[in-house]
N, C-alpha and C positions, 0 to 999 in steps of 0.2 A: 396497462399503466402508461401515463404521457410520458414520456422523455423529459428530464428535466436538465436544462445547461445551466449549471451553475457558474459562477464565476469563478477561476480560479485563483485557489490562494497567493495573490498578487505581495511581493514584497516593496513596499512601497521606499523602501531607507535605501533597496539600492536600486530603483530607478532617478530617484533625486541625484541619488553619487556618478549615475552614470553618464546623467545629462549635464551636470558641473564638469563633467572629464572634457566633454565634447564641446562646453563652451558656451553651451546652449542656452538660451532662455526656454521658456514655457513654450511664447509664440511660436520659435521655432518647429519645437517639437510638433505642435498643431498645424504649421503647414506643413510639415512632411508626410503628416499621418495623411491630409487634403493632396498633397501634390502627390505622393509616392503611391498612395493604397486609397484613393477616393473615400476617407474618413473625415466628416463633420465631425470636426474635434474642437473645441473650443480652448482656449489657454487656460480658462478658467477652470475647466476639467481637466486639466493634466497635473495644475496645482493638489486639485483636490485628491487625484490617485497619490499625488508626491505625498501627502498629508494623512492618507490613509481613510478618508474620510467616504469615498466609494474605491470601485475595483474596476476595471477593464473590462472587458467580456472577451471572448478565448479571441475573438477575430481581432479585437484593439490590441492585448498584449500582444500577438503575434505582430502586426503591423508596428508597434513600440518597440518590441525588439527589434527590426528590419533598422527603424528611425535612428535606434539609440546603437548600433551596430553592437550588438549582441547576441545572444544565443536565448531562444524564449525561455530557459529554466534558466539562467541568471536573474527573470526580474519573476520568480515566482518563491513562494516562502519553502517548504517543506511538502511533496509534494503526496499525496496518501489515494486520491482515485487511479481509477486506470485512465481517467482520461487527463487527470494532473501529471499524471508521469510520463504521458504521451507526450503533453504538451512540451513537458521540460527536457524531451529528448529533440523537439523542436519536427516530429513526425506528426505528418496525415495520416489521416484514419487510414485510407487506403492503401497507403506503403506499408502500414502496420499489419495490416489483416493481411496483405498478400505474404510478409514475411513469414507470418506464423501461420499460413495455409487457410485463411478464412475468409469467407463472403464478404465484402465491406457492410454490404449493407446487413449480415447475421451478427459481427464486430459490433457496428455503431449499435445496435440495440443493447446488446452486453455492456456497455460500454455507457448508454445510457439510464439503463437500470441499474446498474452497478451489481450485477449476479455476472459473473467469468459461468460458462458451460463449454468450453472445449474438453478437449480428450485431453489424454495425458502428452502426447505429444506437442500440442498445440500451445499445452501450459508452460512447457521445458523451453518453446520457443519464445514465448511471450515472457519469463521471466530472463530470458537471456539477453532478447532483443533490447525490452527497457532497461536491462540490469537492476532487477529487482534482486531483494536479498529474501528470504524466505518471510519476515514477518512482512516484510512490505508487502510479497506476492498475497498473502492471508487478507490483509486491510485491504487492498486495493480490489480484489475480487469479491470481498462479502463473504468469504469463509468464514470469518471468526468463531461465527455460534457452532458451525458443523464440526471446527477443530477441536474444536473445549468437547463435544458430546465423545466424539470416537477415544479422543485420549481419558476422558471418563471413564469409559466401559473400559479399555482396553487397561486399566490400570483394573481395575474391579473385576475385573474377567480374567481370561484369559487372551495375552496381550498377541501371540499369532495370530490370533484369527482378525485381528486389527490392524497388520502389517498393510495390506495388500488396498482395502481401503484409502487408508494415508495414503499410499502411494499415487494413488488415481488424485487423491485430492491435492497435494504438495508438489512442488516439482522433485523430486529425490527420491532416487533408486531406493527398493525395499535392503538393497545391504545397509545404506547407510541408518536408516528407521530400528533396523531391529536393536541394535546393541540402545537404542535412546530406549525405546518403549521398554525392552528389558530393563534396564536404570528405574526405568520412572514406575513401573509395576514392583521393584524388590521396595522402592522407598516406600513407598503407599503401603504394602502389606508389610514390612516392618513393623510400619506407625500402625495398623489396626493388632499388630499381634501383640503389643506390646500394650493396647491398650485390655486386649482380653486375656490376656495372663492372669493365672489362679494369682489374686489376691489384687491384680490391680493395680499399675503406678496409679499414687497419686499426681493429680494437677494435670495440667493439659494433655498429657496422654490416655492418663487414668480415665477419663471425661470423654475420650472421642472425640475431642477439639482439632487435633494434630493432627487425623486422617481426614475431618472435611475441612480446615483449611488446606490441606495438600490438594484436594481434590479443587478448592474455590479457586490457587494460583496452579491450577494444572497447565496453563499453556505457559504462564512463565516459568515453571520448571521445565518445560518441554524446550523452548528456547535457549533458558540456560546447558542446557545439555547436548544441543543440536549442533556441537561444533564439526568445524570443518569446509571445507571449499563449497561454497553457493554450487548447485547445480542448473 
């Protein structure tokens, strides 16, 4: 697969407010990005980032940020890759991977593909280092589809034998997993026992509705119940 650099979600409403603080016109901005960071920047194109009408690209925001004296995740929107949350912690790839014990160059592919493959320790590092919160770590790595399959079974199963997986995949010790997975497997068999009871509720139990939509918002039940201190 090629590497693909997207641009990042650039927030355009506060790079305008930030270059009105500074004083600044357009022009300005466009000779610092030329005099400060050797960027062919034109003023025309700094209006149009202000406008929203194109984005940066990670080496222009970063060099914007420098101009507009700021920090690169003040001019970016919400930031959901791992290399949007890299950015908006205002770290290189290489300070990053060497934090969290990785090759830059095995990083930038992760990184590029957007699949995370570290260990578990590496993971614990990496949500630390960006200060990710658990669903961020999920979006930002490409877990999502693997999280919804284990909390599937593990609700439909038998929810042990799913502890130990989760924990490889999430950054969060197996104590704190087991009491959620316990919650989220008594809810789910509730709802199917209640829908096989001799005689049957009627309406959305009675039907079998109520244990596959538990099953359809199984990671936002899992979220709603995963309280407690980010690890």
């Amino acid at each position: 697969m090629c590497p693909v650099h997207s641009s990042p979600p650039f927030n355009a409403p506060a790079a305008r407010r930030l270059r009105a603080a500074l004083g600044m016109a357009p022009g300005h901005v466009a000779y610092g990005l030329r005099a400060q960071y050797g960027l062919i920047v034109e003023p025309e194109t700094v209006m149009a980032w202000e406008r929203g009408e194109i984005s940066p690209s990670s080496a222009e925001l970063t060099a914007l940020a420098g101009v507009l004296w700021c920090a690169p995740g003040e001019l970016l929107a919400e930031p959901v890759t791992l290399r949007e949350h890299r950015m908006a912690r205002g770290m290189a790839a290489d300070e990053l991977s060497r934090r969290i014990g990785l090759e830059t160059a095995a990083y930038q592919k992760m990184e590029d593909t957007g699949r995370w493959k570290g260990n578990e320790r590496q993971s614990v590092a990496l949500a630390q280092v960006l200060g990710l919160s658990l669903a961020q770590f999920v979006a930002a790595t490409g877990k999502q589809d693997e999280l919804a399959e284990l909390l599937r079974n593990a609700v439909t199963t038998r929810w042990q034998a799913y502890v130990k997986p989760l924990a490889k995949l999430l950054p969060v010790p197996k104590q704190h997993l087991e009491p959620v997975l316990e919650r989220l497997h008594g809810d789910y068999q509730s709802k199917m026992v209640a829908t096989l009871s001799w005689g049957g509720a009627a309406g959305e139990a009675g039907t079998g509705d109520a244990g596959r939509q538990f099953l359809t918002d199984i990671v936002a039940h899992f979220w709603s119940y995963a309280t407690g201190p980010r690890q």
